[in-house]
N, C-alpha and C positions, 0 to 999 in steps of 0.2 A: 504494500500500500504506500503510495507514493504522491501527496496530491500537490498542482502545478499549479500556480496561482499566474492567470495573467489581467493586467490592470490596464484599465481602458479610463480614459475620461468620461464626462458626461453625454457627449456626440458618440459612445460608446466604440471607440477608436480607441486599439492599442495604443499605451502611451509610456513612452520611458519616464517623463515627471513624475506620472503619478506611480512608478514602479519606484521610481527611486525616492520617492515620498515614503513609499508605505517599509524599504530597506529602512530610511532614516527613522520612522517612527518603532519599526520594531527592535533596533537597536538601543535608542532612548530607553524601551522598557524591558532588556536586559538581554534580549534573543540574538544570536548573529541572523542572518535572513537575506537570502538571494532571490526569496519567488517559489522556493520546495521546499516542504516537511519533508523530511525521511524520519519517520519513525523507527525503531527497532528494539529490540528485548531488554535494551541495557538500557532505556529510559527508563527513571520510576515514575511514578502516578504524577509526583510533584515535578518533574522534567513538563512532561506532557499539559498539568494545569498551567506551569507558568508559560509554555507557548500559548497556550489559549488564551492566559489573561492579556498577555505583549501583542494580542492581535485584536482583541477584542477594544483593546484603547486605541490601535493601530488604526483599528476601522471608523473610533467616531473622528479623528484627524482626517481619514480620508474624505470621510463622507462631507467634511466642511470644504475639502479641495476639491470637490464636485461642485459645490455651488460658488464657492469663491474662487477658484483657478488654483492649480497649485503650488504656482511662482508665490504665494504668500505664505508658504507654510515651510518650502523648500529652503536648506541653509546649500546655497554653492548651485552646482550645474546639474542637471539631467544625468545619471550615465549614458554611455553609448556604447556599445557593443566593437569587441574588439576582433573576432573570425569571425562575423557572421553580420549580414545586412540589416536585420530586425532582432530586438530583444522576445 
């Protein structure tokens, strides 16, 4: 189980801002984060709740760069993809 999160704006357009919004947000609340969970056996329960909690704060930041853009929320540039043309 492997799940892939891709992040769109509110024109629901992939978008690297708001990818690299929700990296910087779930960072803030303690997670490293590139866009995948991998779960696996050596997580404990408390591994697991505290990605849940770092996303769940992760989402009401996002959810405010949907309606207010997310050049306001963003500290620095967009990433961009280094082999490959889309993130």
């Amino acid at each position: 189980w492997m799940p892939v999160f891709i992040f769109r704006n509110n024109k629901k357009e992939i978008c690297s801002g708001m990818r690299t919004l929700a990296m910087q947000e779930m960072i803030k609340n303690g997670v490293l984060f590139q866009g995948v969970f991998v779960p696996c056996f050596s997580h404990t329960f408390e591994d697991v709740e505290l990605f849940a909690s770092a996303f769940e704060g992760t989402l009401k930041t996002y959810a405010n760069a949907l309606q207010d853009g997310y050049q306001q929320y963003l500290l620095g540039e967009p990433t961009k993809p280094v082999f490959r043309k889309y993130l």
